[in-house]
N, CA, C and O atoms as CSV, one atom per row, in Angstrom:
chain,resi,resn,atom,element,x,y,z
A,1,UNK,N,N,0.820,-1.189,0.000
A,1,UNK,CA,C,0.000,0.000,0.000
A,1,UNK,C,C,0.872,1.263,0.000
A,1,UNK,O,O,0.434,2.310,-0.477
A,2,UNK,N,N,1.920,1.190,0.452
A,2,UNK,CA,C,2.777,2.728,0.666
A,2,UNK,C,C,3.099,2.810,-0.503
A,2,UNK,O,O,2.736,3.755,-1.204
A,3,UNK,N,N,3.867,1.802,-0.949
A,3,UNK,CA,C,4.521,1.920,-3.029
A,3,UNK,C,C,3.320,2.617,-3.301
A,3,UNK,O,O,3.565,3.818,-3.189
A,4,UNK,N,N,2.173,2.432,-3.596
A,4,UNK,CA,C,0.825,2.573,-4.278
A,4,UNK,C,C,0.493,4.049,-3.796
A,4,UNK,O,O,0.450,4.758,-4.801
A,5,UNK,N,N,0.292,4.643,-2.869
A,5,UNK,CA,C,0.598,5.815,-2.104
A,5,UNK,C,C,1.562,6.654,-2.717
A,5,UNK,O,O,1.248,7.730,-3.225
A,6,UNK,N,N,2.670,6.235,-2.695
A,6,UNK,CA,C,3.796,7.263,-3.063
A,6,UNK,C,C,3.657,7.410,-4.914
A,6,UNK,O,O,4.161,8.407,-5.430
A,7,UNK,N,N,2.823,6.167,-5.977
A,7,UNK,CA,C,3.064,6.572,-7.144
A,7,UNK,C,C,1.812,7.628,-7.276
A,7,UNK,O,O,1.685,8.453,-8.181
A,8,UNK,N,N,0.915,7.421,-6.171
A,8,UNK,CA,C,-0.580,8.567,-6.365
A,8,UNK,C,C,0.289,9.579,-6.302
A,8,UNK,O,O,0.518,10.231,-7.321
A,9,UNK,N,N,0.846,9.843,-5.225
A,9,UNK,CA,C,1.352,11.236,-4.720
A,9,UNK,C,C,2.341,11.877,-6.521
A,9,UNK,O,O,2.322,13.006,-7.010
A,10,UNK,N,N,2.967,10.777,-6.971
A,10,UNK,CA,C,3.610,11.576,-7.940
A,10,UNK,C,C,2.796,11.843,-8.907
A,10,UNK,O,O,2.988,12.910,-9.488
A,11,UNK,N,N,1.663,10.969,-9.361
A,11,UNK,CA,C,0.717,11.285,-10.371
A,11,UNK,C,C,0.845,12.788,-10.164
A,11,UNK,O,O,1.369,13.651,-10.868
A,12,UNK,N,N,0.175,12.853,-8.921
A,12,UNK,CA,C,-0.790,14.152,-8.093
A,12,UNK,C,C,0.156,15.268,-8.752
A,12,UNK,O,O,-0.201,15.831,-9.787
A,13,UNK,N,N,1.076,15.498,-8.275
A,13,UNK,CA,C,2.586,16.346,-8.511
A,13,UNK,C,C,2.526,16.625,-9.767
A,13,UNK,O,O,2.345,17.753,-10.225
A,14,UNK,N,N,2.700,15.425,-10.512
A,14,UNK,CA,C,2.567,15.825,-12.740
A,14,UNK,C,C,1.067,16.625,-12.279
A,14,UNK,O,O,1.035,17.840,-12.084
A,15,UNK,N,N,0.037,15.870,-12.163
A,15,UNK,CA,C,-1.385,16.603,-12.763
A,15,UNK,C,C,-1.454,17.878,-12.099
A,15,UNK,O,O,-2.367,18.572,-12.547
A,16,UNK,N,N,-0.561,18.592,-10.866
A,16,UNK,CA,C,-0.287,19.897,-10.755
A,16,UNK,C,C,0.122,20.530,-11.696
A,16,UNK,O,O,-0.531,21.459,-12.171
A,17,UNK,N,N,1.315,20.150,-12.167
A,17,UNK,CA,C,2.015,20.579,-13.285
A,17,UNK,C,C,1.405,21.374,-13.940
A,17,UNK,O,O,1.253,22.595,-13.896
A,18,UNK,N,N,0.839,20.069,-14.960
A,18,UNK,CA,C,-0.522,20.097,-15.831
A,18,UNK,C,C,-1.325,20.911,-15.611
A,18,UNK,O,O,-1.750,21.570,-16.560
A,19,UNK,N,N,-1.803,21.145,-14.311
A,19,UNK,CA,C,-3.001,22.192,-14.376
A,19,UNK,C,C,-2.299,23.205,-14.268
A,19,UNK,O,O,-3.003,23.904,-14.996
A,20,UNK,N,N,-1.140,24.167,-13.834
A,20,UNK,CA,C,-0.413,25.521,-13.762
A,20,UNK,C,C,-0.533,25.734,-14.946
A,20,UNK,O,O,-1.286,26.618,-15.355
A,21,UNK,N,N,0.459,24.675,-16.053
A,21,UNK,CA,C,0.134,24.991,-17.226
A,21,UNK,C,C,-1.035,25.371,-18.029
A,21,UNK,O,O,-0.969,26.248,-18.890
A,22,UNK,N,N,-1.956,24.808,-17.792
A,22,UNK,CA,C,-3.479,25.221,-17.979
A,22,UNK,C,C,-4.499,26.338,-18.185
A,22,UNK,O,O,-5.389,26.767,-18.919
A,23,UNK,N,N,-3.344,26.661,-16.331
A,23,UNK,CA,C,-4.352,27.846,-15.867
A,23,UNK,C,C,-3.326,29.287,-16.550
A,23,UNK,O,O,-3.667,30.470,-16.570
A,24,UNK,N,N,-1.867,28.610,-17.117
A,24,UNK,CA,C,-1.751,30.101,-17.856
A,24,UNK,C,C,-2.178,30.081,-18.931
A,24,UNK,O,O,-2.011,31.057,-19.663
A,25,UNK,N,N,-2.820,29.033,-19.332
A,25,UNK,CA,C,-3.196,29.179,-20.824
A,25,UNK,C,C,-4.761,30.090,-20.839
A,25,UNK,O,O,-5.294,30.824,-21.671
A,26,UNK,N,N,-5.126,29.628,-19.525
A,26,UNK,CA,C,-6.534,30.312,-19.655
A,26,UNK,C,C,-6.231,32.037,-18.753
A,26,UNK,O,O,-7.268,32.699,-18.752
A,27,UNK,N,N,-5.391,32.538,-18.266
A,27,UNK,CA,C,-4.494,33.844,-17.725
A,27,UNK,C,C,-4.341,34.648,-19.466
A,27,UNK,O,O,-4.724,35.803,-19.653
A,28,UNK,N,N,-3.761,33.831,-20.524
A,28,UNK,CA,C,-3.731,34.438,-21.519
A,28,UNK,C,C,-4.561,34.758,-22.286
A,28,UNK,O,O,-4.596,35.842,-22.868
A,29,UNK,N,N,-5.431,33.766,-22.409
A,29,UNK,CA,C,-7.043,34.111,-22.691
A,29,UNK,C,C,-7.539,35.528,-22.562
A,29,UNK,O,O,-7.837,36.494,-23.265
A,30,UNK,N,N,-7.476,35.168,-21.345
A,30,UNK,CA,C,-8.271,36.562,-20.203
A,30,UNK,C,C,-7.895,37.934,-21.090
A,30,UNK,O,O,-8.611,38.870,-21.443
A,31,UNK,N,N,-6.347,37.635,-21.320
A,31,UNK,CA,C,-5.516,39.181,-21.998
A,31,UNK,C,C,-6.149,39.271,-23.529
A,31,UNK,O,O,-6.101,40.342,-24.134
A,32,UNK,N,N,-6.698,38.185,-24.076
A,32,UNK,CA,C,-6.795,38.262,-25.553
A,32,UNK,C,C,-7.897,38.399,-25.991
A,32,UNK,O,O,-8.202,38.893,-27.076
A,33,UNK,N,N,-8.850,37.807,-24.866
A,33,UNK,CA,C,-10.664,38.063,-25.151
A,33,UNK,C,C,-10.830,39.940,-24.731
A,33,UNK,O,O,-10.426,40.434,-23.679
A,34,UNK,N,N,-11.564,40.760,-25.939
A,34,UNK,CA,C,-12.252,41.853,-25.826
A,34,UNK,C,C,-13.026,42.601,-25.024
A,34,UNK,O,O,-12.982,43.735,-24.548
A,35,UNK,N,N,-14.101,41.221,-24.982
A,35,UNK,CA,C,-15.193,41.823,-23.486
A,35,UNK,C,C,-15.160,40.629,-22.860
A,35,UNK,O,O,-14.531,39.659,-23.283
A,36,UNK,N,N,-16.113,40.660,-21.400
A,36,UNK,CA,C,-16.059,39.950,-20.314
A,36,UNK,C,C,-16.653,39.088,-20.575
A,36,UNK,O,O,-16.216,37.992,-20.223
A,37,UNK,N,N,-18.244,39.169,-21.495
A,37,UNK,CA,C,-18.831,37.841,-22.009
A,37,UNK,C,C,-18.407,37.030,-22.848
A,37,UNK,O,O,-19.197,36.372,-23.524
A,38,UNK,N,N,-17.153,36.917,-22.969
A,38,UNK,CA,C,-16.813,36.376,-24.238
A,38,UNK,C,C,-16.044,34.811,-23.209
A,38,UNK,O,O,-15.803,33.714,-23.713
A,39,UNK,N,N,-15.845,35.144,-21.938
A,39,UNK,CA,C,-15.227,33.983,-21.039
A,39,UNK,C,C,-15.768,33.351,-20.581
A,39,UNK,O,O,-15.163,32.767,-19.681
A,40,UNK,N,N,-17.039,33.004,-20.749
A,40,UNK,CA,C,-17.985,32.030,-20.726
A,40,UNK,C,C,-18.363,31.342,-22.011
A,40,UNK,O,O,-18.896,32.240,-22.663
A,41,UNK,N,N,-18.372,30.783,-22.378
A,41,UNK,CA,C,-18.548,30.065,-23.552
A,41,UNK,C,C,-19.548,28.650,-23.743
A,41,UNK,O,O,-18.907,27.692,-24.174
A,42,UNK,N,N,-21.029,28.376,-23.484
A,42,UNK,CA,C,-21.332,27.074,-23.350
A,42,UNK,C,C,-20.685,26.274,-24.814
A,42,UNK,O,O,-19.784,25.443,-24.696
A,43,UNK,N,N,-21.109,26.542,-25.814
A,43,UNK,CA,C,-20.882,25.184,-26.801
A,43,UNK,C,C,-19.509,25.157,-26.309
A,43,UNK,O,O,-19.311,24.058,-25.791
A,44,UNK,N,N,-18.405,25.958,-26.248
A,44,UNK,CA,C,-17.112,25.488,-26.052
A,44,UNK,C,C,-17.177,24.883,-24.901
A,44,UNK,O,O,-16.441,23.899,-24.975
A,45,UNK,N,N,-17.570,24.936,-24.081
A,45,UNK,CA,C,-17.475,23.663,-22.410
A,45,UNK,C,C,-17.995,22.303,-22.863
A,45,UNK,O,O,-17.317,21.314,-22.584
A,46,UNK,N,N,-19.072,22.172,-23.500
A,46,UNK,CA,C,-19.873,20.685,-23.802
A,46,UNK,C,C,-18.617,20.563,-24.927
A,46,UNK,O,O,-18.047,19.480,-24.794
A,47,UNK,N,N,-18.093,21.323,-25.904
A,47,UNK,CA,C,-17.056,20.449,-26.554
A,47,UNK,C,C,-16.159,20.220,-25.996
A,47,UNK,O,O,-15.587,19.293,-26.570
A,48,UNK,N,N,-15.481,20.622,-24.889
A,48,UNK,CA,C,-14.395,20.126,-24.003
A,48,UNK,C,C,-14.757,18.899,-23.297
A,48,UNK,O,O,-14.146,17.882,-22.969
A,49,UNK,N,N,-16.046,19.363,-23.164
A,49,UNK,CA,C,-16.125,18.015,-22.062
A,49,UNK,C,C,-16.083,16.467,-23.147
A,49,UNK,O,O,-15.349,15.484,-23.049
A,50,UNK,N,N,-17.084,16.744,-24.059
A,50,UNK,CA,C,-17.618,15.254,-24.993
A,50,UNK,C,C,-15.607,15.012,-25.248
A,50,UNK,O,O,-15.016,14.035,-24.789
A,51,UNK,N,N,-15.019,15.960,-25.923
A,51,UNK,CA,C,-13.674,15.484,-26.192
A,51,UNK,C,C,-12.868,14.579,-24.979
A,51,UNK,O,O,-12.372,13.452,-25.004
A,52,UNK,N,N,-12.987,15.699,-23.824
A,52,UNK,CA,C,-12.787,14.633,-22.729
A,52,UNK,C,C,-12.975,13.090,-22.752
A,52,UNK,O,O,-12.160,12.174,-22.857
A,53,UNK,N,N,-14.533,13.118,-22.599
A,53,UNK,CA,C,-14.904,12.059,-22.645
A,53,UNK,C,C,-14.683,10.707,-23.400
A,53,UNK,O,O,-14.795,9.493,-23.232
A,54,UNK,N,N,-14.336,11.554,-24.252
A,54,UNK,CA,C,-14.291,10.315,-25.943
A,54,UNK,C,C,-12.752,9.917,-25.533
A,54,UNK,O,O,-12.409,8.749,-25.350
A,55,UNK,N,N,-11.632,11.348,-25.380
A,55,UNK,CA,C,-10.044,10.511,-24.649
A,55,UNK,C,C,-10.524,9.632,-23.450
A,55,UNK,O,O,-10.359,8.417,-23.558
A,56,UNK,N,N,-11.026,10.062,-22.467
A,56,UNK,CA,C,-11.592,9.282,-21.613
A,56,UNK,C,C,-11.125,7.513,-21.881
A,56,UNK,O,O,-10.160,6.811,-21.579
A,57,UNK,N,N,-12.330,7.339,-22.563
A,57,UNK,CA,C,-12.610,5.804,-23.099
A,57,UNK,C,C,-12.101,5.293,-23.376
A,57,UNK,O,O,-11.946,4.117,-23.044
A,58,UNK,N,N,-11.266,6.230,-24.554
A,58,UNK,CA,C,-10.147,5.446,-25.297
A,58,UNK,C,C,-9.315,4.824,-24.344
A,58,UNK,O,O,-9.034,3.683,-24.711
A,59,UNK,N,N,-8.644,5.235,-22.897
A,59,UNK,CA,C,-7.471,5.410,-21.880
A,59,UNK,C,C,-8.186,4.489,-20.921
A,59,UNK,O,O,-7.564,3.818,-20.098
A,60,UNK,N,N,-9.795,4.460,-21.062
A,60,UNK,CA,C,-10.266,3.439,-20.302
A,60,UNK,C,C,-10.381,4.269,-18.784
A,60,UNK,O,O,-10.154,3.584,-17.787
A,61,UNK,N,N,-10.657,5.422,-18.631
A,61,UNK,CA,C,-11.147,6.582,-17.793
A,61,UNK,C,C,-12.797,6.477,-17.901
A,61,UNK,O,O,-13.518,6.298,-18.882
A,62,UNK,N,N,-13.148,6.688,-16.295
A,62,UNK,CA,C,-14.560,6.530,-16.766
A,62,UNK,C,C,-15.328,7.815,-16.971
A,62,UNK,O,O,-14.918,8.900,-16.558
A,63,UNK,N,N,-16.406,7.651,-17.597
A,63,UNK,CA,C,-16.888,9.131,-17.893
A,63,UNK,C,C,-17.738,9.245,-16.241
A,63,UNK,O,O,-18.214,10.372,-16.104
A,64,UNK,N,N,-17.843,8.876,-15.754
A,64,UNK,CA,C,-18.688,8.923,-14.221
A,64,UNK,C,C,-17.125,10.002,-13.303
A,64,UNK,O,O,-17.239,10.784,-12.359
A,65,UNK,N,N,-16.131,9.695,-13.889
A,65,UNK,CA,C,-15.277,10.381,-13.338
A,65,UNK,C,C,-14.613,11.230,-14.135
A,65,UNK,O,O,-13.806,11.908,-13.499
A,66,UNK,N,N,-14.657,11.556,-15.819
A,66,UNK,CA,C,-13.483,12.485,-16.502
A,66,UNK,C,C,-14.954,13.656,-16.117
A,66,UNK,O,O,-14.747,14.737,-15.565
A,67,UNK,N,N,-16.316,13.214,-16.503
A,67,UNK,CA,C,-17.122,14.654,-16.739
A,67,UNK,C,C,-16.896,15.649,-15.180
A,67,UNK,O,O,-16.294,16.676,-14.870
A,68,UNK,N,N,-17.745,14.669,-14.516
A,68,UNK,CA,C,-18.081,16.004,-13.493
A,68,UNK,C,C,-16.027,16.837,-12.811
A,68,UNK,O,O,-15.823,17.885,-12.198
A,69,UNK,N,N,-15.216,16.006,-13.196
A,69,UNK,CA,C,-13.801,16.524,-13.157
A,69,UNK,C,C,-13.820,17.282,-13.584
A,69,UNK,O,O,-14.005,18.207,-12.793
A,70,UNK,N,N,-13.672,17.771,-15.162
A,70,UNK,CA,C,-14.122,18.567,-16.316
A,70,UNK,C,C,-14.535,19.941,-15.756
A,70,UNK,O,O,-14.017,21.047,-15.602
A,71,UNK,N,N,-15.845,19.273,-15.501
A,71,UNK,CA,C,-17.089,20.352,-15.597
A,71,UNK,C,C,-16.276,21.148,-14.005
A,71,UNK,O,O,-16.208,22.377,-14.005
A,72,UNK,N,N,-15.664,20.298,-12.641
A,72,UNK,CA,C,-15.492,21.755,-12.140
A,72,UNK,C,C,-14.693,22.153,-12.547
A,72,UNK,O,O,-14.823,23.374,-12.646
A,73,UNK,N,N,-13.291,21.599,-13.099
A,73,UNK,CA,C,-12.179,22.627,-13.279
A,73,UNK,C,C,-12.363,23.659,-14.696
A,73,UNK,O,O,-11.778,24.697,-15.006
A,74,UNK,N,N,-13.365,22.930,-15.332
A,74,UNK,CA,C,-13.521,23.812,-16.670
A,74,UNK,C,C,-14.376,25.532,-15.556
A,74,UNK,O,O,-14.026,26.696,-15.753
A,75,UNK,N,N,-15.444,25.089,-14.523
A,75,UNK,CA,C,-16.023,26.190,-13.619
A,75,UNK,C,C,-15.023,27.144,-13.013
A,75,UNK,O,O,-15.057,28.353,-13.239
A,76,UNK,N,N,-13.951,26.442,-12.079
A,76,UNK,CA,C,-12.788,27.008,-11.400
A,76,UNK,C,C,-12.429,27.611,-12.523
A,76,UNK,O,O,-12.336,28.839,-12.518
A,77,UNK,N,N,-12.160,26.873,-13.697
A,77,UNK,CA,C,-11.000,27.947,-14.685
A,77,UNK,C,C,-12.024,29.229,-15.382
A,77,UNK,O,O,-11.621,30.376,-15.577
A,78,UNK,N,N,-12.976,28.888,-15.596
A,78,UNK,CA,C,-14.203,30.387,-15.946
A,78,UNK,C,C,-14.007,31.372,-14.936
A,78,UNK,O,O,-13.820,32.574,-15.127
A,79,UNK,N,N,-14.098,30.412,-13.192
A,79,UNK,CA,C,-14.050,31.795,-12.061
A,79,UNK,C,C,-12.743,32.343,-12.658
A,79,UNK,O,O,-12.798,33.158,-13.579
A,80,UNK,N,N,-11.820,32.009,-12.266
A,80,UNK,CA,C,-10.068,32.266,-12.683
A,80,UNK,C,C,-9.425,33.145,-13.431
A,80,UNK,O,O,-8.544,33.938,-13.098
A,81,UNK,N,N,-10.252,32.834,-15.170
A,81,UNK,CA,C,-10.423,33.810,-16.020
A,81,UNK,C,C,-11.298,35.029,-15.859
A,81,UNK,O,O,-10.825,35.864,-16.630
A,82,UNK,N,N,-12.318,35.528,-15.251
A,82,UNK,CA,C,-12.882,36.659,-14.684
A,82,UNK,C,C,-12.298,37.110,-13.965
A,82,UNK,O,O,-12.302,38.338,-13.887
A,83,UNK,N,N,-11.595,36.408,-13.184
A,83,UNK,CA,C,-10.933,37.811,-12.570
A,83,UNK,C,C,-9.726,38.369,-12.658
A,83,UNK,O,O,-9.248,39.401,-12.187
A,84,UNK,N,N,-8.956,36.797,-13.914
A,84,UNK,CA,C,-7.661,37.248,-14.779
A,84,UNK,C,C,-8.389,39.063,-15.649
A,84,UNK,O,O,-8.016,40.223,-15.474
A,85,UNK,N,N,-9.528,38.459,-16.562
A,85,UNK,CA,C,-9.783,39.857,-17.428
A,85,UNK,C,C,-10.307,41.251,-16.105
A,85,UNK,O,O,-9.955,42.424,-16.234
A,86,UNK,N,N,-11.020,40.831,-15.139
A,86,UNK,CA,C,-10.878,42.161,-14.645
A,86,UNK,C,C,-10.128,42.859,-14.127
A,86,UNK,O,O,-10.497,44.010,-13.894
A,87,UNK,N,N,-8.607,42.376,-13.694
A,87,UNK,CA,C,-7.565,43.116,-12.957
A,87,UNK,C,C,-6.665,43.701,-14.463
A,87,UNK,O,O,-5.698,44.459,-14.384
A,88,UNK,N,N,-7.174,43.214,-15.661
A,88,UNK,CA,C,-6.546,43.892,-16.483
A,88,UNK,C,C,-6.306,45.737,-16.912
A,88,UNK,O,O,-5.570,46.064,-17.842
């Protein structure tokens, strides 16, 4: 159980990574979108997510666990970006 423990913990560590990287991608956004409504986007969230989903499957990820993942960090990263574009 500890081996098994310590490879979560490094997953954990990369999928930090991963999300910093992420969240500057959506920081740059913030600088490049015009107006404030433009950082909400529904069709673009349901296409993130179905794409998700479909890598999902392929990787053998379940969709009971890639969506509602998705759906908050795609939420967190909408809060994130609002208030990236308003301190601009």
């Amino acid at each position: 159980m500890a081996e098994l423990r310590v490879a979560i913990d490094t997953l954990d560590a990369r999928l930090v990574a991963l999300l910093a990287v992420r969240q500057a991608y959506i920081e740059r956004a913030a600088q490049l979108k015009t107006g404030r409504e433009q950082v909400r986007d529904p069709a673009r969230i349901e296409d993130v997510v179905a794409k998700v989903i479909a890598e999902g499957r392929k990787l053998g990820l379940s969709p009971g666990i890639a969506e509602p993942v998705w759906r908050t960090l795609i939420e967190a990263s909408i809060a994130h970006e609002f208030e990236a574009f308003d301190k601009r």
